[in-house]
C-alpha positions as CSV (number, residue, x, y, z in Angstrom):
1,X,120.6,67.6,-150.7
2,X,123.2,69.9,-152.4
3,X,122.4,71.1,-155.8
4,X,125.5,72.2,-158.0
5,X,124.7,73.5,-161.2
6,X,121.7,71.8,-162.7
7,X,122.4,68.8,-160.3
8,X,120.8,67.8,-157.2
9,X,123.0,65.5,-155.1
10,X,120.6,64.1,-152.6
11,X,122.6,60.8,-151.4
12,X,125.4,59.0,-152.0
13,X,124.2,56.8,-155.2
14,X,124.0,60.0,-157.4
15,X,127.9,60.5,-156.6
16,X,130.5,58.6,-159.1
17,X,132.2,55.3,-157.2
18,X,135.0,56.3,-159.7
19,X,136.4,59.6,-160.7
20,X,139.6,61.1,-162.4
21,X,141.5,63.2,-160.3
22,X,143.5,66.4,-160.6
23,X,146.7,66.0,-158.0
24,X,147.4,70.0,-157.5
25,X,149.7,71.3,-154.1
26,X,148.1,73.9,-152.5
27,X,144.7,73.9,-154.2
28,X,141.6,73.9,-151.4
29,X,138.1,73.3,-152.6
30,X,135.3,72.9,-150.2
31,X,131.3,71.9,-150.6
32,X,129.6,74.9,-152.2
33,X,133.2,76.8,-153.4
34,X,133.9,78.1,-156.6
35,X,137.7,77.4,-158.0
36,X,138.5,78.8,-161.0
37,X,141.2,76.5,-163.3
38,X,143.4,77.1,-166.1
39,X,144.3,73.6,-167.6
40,X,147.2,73.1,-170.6
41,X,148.7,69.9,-169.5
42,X,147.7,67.6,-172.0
43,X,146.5,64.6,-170.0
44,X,144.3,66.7,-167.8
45,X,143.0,68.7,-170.8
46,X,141.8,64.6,-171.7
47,X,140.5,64.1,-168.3
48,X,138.5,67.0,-169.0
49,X,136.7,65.6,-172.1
50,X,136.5,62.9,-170.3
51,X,134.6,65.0,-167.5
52,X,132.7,67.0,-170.3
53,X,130.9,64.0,-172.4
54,X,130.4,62.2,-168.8
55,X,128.9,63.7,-165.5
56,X,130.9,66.8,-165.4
57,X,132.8,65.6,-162.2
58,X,136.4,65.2,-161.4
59,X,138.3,65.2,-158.0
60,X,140.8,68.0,-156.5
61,X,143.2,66.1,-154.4
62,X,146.5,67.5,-153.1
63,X,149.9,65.4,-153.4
64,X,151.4,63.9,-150.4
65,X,152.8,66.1,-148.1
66,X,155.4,64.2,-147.0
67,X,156.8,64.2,-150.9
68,X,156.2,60.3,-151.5
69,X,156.7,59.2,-154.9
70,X,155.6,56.4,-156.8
71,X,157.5,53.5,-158.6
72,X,156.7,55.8,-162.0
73,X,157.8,59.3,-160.4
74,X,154.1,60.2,-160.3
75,X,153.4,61.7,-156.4
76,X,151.5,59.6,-153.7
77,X,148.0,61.5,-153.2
78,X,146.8,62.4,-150.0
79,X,143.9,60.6,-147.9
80,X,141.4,62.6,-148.5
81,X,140.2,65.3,-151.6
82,X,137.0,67.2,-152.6
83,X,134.9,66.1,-156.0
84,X,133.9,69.2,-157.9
85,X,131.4,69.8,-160.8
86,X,132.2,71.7,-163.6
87,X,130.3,74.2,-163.8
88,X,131.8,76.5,-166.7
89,X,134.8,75.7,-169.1
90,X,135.9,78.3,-172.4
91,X,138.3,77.5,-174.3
92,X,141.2,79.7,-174.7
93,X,142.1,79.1,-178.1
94,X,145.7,78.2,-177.5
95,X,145.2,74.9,-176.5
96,X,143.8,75.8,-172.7
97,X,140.8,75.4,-170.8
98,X,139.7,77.8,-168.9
99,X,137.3,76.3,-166.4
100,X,135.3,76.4,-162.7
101,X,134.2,73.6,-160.2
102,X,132.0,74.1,-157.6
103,X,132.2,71.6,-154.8
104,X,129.7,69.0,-153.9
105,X,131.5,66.8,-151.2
106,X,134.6,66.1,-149.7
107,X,135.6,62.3,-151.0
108,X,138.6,59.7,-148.7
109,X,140.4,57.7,-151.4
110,X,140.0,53.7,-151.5
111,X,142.3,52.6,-154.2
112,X,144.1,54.1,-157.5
113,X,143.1,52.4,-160.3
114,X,144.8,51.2,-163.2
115,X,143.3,52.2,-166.8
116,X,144.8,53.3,-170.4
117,X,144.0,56.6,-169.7
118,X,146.6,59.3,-169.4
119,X,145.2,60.6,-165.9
120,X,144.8,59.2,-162.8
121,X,141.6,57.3,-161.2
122,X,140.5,56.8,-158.0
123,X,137.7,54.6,-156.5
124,X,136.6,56.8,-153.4
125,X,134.2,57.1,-150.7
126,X,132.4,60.5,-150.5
127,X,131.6,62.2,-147.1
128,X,127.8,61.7,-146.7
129,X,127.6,64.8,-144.4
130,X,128.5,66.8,-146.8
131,X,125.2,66.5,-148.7
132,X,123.5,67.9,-145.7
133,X,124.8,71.7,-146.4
134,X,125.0,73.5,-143.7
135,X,125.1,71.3,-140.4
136,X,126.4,72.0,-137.5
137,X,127.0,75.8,-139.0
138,X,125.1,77.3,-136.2
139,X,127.7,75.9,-133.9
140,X,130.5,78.0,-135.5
141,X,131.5,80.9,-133.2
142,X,131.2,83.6,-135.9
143,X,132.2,86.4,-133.8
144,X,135.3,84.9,-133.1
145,X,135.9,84.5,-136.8
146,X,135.1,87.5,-137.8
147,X,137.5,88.8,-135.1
148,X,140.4,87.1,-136.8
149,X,139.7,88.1,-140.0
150,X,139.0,91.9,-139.1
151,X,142.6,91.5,-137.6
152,X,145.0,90.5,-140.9
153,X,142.6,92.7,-142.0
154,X,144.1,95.7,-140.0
155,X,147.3,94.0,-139.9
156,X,147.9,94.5,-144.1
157,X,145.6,97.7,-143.9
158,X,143.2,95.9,-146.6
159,X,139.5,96.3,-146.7
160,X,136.9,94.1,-147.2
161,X,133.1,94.3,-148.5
162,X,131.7,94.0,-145.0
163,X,127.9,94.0,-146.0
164,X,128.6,91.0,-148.1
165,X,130.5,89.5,-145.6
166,X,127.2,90.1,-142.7
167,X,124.8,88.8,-145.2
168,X,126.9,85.4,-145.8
169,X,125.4,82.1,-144.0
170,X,128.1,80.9,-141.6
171,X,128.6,77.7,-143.9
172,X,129.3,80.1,-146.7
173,X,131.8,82.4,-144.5
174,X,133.7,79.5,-143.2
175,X,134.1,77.7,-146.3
176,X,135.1,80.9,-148.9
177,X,137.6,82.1,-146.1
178,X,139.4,78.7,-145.8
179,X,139.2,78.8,-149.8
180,X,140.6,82.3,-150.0
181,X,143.4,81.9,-147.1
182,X,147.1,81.9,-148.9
183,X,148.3,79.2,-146.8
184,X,150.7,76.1,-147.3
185,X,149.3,72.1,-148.5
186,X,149.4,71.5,-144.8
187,X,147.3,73.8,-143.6
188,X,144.8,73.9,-146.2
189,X,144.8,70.2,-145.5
190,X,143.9,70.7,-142.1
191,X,141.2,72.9,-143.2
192,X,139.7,70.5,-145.6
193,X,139.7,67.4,-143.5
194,X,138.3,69.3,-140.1
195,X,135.2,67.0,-139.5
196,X,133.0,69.7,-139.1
197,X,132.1,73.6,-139.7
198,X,132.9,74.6,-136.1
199,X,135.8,72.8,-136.1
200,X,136.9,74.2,-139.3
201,X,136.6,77.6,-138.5
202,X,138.5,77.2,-135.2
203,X,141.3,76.0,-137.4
204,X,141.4,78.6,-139.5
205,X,141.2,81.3,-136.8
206,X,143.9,79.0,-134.9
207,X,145.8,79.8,-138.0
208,X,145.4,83.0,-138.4
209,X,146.2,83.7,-135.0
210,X,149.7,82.3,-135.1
211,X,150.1,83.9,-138.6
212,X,149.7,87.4,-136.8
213,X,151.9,86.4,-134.1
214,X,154.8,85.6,-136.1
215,X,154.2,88.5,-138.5
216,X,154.3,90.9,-135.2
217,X,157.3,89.2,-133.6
218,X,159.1,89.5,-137.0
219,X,159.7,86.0,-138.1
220,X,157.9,86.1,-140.8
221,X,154.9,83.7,-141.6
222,X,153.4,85.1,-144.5
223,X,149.6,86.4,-145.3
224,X,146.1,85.3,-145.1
225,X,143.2,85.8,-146.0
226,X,143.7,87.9,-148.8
């Protein structure tokens, strides 16, 4: 079961068959993560209200990476997204919504569907695994994670709030770390569609790993982990 708000998700049948989604490069939501949204485009601010007056849940799902584009100029979507919940939502009183969806499970795409409605639809299939929080968590090598992370750390002399970080479940660690890593759509693909905790965080510290090795050879590569 996986509650997310005032919701329990215990199994499949309490998760929407259909659900608007929100095409967005670069955006990585996981099961249990908190991203915060500014929407103004105007057919997302309606999938919104749609989301508001039904069950509050809409579907973060990157755009192709290989740049495919449809017949109408609208990008292909990749295989595989993450519904959220909204959670909270203000409105900014110029014409934005200033929201926050926490995830609930990770979701493979069936079909697009057609409809009158200025955003896009999906018929998916959720991940049932994901409604079991934290399995397989006690097969992720923290140590070696934490190893990485204390290294960009050092790297980009930052600091981090290390008894918050010793008191996080491993699920928790894995998951806000993959969330918070500044990488590109590919690899925060990768890190979404890892089948499993361990081999999520193995990724990530994969990642990392060559991140640092570029940055010390002086190629570049950019951050992490910020």
């Amino acid at each position: 079961m996986v509650q997310v708000g005032n919701v329990n998700y215990r199994s499949l049948s309490d998760l929407p068959e259909v659900v608007p989604v929100f095409p967005l490069t670069g955006a990585l939501l996981l099961p249990g993560g908190q991203m915060p949204l500014n929407i103004f485009e105007p057919r997302y601010l309606a999938m919104l209200d749609h989301a508001i007056a039904g069950d509050r849940v809409i579907g973060m799902i990157q755009p192709r990476l290989d740049g495919a584009m449809r017949s109408d100029g609208e990008p292909e979507l990749c295989a595989v997204g993450c519904l959220g919940r909204l959670t909270s939502f203000s409105e900014s009183g110029d014409g934005r919504y200033v929201i926050s969806l926490q995830g609930i499970a990770r979701f493979r795409v069936l079909e697009e569907t057609a409809g009158r409605e200025p955003y896009r639809l999906c018929r998916i299939a959720p991940f049932s695994a994901d409604l079991d929080p934290g399995e397989g968590a006690e097969d992720v090598d923290r140590e070696g994670l934490l190893k990485a992370f204390r290294m960009y750390l050092e790297a980009n002399q930052l600091q981090a709030d290390w008894d918050s970080v010793s008191k996080a479940s491993n699920e928790t660690l894995v998951n806000a770390l993959s969330m918070m890593s500044p990488y590109g759509a590919a690899e925060k693909q990768a890190l979404l569609e890892a089948p499993d905790l361990k081999t999520r965080a193995e990724t990530l510290v994969a990642i990392t790993e060559i991140s640092l090795a570029r940055e010390n050879s002086g190629d570049g590569g950019g951050q992490i982990l910020q």
